[in-house]
N, C-alpha and C positions, 0 to 999 in steps of 0.2 A: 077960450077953453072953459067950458061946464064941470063943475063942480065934481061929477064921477070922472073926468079926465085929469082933473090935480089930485083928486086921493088914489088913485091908480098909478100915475107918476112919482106921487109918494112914495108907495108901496114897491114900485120896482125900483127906486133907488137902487143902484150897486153898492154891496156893504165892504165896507175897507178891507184891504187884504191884510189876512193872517199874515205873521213872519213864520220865520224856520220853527225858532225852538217855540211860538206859539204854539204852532200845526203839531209837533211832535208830544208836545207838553199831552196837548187833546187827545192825542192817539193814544197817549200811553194810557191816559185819564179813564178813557173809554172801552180799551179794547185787552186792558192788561190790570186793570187796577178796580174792573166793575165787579170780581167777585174774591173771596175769597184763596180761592185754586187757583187761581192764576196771579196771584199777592206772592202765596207762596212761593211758584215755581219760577218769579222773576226773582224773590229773594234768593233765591238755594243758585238759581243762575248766576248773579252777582257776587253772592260767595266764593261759587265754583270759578268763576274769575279771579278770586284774590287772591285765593289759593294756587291758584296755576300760576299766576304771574310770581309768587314768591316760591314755588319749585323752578322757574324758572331760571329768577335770580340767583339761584341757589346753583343752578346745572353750570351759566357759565361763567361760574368761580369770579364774583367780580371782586375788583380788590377791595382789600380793607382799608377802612379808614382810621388812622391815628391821628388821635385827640388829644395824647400825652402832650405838654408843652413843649420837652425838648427831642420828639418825635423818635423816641426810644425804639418803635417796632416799626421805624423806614430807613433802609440804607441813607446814610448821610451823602451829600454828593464829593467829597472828595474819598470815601469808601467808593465808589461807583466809581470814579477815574481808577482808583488805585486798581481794581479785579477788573478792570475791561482789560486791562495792559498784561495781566497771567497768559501766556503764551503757549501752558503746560496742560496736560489734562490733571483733573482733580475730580477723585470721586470721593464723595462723602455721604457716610453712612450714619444713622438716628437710629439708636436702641434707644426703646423705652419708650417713643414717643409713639403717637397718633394722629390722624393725617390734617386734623383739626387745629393742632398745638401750635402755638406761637413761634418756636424756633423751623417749624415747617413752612411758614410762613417768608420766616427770613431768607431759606433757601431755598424757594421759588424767586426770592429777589435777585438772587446771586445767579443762579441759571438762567434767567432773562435777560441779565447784564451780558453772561460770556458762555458760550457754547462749549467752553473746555470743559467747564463746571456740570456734574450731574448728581444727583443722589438717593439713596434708596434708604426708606424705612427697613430696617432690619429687623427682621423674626426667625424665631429657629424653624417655620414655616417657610418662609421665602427664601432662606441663606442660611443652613443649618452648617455651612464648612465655613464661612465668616464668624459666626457667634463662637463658635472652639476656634477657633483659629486665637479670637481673644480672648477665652475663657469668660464669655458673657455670664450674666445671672441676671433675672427676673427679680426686678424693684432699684434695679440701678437705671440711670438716661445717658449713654457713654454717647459721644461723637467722635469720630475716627474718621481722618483726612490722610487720604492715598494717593500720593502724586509717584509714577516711577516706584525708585526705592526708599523715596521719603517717605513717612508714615506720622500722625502723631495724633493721640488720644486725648481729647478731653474730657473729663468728669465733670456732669455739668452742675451736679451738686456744691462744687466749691469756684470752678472755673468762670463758671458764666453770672455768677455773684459774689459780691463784696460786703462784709455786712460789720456796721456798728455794735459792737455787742456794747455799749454804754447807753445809747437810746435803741437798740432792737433794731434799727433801720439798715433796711435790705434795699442796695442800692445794684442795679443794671449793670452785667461788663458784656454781654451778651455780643453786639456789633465788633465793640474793640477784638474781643477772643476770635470769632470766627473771619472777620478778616484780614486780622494778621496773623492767624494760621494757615490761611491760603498763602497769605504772601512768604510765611515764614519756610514752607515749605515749598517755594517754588523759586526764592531764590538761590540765588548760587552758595556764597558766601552771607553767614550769618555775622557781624563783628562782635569782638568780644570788649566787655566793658569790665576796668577791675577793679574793683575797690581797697584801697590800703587797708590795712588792720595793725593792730600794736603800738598805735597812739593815741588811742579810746577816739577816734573819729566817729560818725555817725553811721551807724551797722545796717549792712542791707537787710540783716535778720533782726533789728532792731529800729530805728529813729528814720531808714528809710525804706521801711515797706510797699509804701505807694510809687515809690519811683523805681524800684526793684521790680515790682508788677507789670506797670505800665512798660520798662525795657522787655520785656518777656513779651508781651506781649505785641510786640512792635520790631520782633523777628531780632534781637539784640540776643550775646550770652551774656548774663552778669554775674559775676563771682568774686571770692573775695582771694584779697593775695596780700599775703606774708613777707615784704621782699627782704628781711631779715635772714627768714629763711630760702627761699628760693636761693638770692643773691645776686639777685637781676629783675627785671622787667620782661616777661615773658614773651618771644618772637611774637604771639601770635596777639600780643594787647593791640585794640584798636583806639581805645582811649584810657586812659590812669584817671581814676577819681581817688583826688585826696580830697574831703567833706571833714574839714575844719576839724583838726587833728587838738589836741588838750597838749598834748607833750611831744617834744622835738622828737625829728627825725635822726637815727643813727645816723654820724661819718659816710657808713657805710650803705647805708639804704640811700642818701641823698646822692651818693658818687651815680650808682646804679640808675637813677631817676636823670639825673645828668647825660650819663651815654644814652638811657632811653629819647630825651631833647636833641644830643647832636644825631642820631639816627632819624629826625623824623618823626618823632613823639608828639600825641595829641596827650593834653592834659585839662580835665577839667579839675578845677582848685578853689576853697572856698574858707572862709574863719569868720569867725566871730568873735567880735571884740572884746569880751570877756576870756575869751581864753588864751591871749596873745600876752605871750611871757617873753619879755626883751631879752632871754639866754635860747630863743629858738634860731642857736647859729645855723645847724643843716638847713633846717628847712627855710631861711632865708637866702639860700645859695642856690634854690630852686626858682624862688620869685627873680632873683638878680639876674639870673641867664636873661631875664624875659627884661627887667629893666624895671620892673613892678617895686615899690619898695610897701614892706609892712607898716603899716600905721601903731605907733605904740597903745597900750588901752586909751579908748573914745570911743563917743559915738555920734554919728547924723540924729539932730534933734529939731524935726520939721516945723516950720513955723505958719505954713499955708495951709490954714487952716479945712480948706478943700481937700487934703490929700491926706488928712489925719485923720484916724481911726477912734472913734468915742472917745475928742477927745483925747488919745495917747500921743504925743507928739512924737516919741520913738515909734510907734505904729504908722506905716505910710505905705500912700502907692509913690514911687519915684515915677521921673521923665523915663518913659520907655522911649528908646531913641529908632527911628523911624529908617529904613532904606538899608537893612541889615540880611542876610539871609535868617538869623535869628530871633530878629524882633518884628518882620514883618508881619506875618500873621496877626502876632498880638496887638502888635501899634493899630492896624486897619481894621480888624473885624473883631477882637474879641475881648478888648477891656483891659485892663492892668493887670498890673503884679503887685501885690501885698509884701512889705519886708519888715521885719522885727530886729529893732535897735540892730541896725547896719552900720558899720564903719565905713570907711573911706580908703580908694586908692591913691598913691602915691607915684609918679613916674619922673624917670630919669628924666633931661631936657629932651628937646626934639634933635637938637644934634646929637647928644649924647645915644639917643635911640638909634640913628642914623647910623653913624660908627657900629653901632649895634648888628646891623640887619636886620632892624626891630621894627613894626608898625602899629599904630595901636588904634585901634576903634572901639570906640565909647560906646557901650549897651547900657546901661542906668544910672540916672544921676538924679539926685537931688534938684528942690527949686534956687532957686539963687540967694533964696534969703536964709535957707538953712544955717544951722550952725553946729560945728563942731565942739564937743562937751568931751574935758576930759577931766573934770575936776568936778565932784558930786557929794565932798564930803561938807560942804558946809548948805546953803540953800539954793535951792534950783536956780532964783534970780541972780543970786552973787556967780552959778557959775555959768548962766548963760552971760551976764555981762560979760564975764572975762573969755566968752568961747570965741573962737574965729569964725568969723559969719560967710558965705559965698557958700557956690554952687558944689557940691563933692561925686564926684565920678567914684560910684559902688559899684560896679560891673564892666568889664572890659573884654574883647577877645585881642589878643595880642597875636602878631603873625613873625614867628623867626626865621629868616631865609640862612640857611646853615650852607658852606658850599665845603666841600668833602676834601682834605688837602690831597694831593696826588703830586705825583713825580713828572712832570711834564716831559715827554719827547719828542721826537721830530715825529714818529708814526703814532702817538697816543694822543688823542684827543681827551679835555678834562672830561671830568663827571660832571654832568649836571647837577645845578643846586637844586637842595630838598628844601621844603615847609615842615617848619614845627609850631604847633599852636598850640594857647593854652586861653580857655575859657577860665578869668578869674573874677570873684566877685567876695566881695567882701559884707556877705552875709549866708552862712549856713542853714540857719535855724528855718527861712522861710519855704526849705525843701523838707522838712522833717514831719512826720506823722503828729509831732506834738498841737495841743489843742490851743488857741488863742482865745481868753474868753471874750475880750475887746472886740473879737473879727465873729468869728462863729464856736459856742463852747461845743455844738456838736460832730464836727468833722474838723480831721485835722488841718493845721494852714497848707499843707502842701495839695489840698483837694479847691482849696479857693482862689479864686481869679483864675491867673495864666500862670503861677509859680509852680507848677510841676510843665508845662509846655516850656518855659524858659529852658530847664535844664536839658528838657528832652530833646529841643528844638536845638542847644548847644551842640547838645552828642552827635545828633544829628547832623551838622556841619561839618565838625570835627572829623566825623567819618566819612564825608562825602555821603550821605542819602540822599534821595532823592524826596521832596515833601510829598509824595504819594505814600508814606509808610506813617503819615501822622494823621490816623485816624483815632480821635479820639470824643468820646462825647462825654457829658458832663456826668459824673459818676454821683451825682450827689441828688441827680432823680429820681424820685420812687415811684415806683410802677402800683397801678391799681390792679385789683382783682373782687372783682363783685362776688359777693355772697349768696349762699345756692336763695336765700327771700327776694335780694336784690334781682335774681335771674330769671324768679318765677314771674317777679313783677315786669321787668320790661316784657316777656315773651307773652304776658298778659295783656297787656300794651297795645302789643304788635299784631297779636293775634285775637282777639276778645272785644276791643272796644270797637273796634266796625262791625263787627256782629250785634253787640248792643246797641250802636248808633243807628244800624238797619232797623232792626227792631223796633226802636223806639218810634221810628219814625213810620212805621205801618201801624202803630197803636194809637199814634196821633192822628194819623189819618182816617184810620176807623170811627174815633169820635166824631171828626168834625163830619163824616159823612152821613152819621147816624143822626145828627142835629141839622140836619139839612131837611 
């Protein structure tokens, strides 16, 4: 081969193949990016792509995302069991609001769950015979649930929040309200819960607000009751709450409280060892039925140091005791119960119960090395050496099988025996609105751990519910709300810096093309 036949061979070499995004890079290089006018009209193209894709996003309503940690603005999933099971239609109607707003939100969740469920924004535009119907007005946000002839209104100015007024914090009841408004209205039978009065016990308009709440909202009545006055226990009680009474019961209220037991009486029951005066003869005739005996003043003073509270050795989480319809929840998923200086229960022997008709199952106990304190007038050391040390059983549900006397014949079959229960524990204080500064000085103890689910989850068994109606999420979350600078900046964000990133990046390219 002659020298013009190797530089010829050379020269035709085949040159490597371009790739894809080579070949495209070029194209774009040359045939979109060599003038000006066609810079432009690929930008404005681009744009007009971003633009479409986020009206897009926008058309087919995609859902939101919550960020909050305790997932404040998404059906919880035992909410989602409870409203698939509404079997009833329920329409529910929003004054005030707009198609944008958060609680519109939550009732697209509810209507996706159950097809019984539907609801309309209301305007004197859209439904001017519903707005008079409730005598609406403009700058109020009312919600109204129509199931049937059930009906029931929320104001969502106080209903659907709770608020601290010591620290200003405005905490969420949002989920809890509306679906145990559905449920509350779509049950049959609502039960009534009573609280004694006339022996400075703990007031539902007073020390227990939070747990007075939470039964309202959880499809429950709760009211208070005088049985001095009445003179009985009212047919229609589903459960008697006596919450650690200061001064004994009348003769006569204790008899009453007595026929309520042999009929089949749930009672929840509770003290505090500071207030236990050795002349509370009635009202120890009410524990004795059960076989419970009152501890005279003392208290459980924990000594493992894992369960005590800054510190407070009367401050503690006891054993939540595990395989209860009561304590299950809490035992498995959701932390402990907080108690303040709790006493101890006392019980008859296991025969002694037996003869009874009595059974008793242990819901919170102390650790084993606790110790019992009843003597505090000289130094802590001198009176735990002299305290009795072991494990102390603070909570109990006791079961009495009552069997109804009758006159037996050759054609009458007996009565069947009844259950009377009584949920007792021997500490009040850790249901009460008061503030712990050991635990949390901003929220009351009955808002921390599981101590308002203890009692509710009590009532709850006591009345036969079903755990579909214990929806509750943690009230002690606060919700954000961005500020109109904060709003301007993300949609700035969202919308601006790919415009400017466009941008930027055809000014760079102009330079380096201009240096070429």
């Amino acid at each position: 081969m002659n020298d013009n036949e190797e530089e010829k061979a050379i020269i035709e070499k085949p040159k490597p193949k371009k790739s894809v995004k080579e070949t495209i890079t070029l194209m774009m290089r040359k045939r979109w990016l060599a003038s000006t006018t066609q810079t432009l009209i690929l930008v404005a193209v681009l744009v007009a792509i971003f633009l479409a894709i986020n009206l897009y996003c926008q058309s087919i309503d995609l859902p939101e995302i919550d960020v909050t940690d305790n997932k404040i603005y998404t059906l919880s999933d035992s909410s989602k069991e409870a409203v698939r099971k509404i079997n009833k239609d329920v329409k529910i109607y929003a004054y005030g609001y707009e198609e944008n707003a958060t609680l519109i939100s939550f009732l697209k969740q509810y209507v996706e769950i159950n097809n019984h469920i539907s609801y309309e924004i209301l305007t004197e535009e859209s439904n001017l015979a519903k707005v008079q119907e409730y005598e609406l007005s403009q700058g109020y946000q009312i919600v109204i649930l129509e199931s049937g002839d059930s009906k029931k209104v929320i104001d969502a100015s106080y209903e659907f929040y709770s608020y601290d007024y010591e620290i200003g914090q405005e905490v969420d009841l949002t989920e809890q309200t509306l679906t145990n408004s559905l449920l509350a209205i779509t049950v049959d039978v609502k039960p009534k819960v009573y609280f004694t009065t006339g022996h400075e016990e703990y007031a539902m308009q007073g020390e227990l607000g939070v747990l007075s709440t939470y039964l309202t909202n959880e499809a429950y009545e709760p009211s208070e009751l005088n049985i001095l006055t009445t003179g009985k226990v009212p047919e229609d009680c589903s459960v008697l709450a006596i919450m650690s009474p200061y001064k004994d019961f009348m003769e006569s209220e204790a008899n009453a409280v007595l026929d309520y037991i042999n009929k089949g009486g749930k009672i929840v029951i509770s003290f505090d060892t500071g207030n236990i005066n050795e002349n509370y003869t009635n009202l120890r005739k009410i524990y004795d039925a059960y076989g419970v005996t009152m501890e005279d003043k003392g208290f459980v003073y924990e000594t493992d140091a894992t369960r005590i509270a800054a510190n407070y050795p009367i401050i503690f989480m006891p054993n939540v005791i595990s395989g209860t319809d009561i304590t299950s929840d809490i035992y498995s998923e959701n932390g402990q119960v907080w108690l303040v200086r709790p006493g101890r229960l006392k019980f008859k022997s296991d025969e002694e119960l037996t003869a009874m008709n009595v059974t008793k199952q242990e819901l919170l106990t102390s650790s084993e090395k606790a110790k019992f304190v009843t003597d505090l007038s000289e130094s802590v050391d001198v009176a735990l050496a002299n305290a009795e040390e072991g494990q102390a059983i603070i909570a109990a549900l006791m079961t009495k099988t009552i069997t109804p006397a009758t006159e037996k014949t050759e054609t009458e079959e007996a009565k069947e025996a009844i259950e009377s229960k009584m949920v007792v524990i021997a500490n009040g204080a850790f249901i009460t609105d008061n503030r712990v500064e050991a635990l949390d000085a901003n929220y009351p103890i009955s808002y921390l751990g599981n101590n308002k689910d203890f009692v509710l989850n009590s009532i709850s068994t006591l009345t036969d519910r079903e755990d579909t109606l214990k929806i509750r999420k943690d009230m002690s979350s606060s919700t954000y709300q961005p500020t109109q600078e904060e709003h301007t900046i993300v949609i700035a964000i969202i919308f601006a810096a790919p415009v400017i990133i466009i941008v930027a990046g055809i000014v760079v390219w102009n330079v380096r093309r201009r240096k070429r």
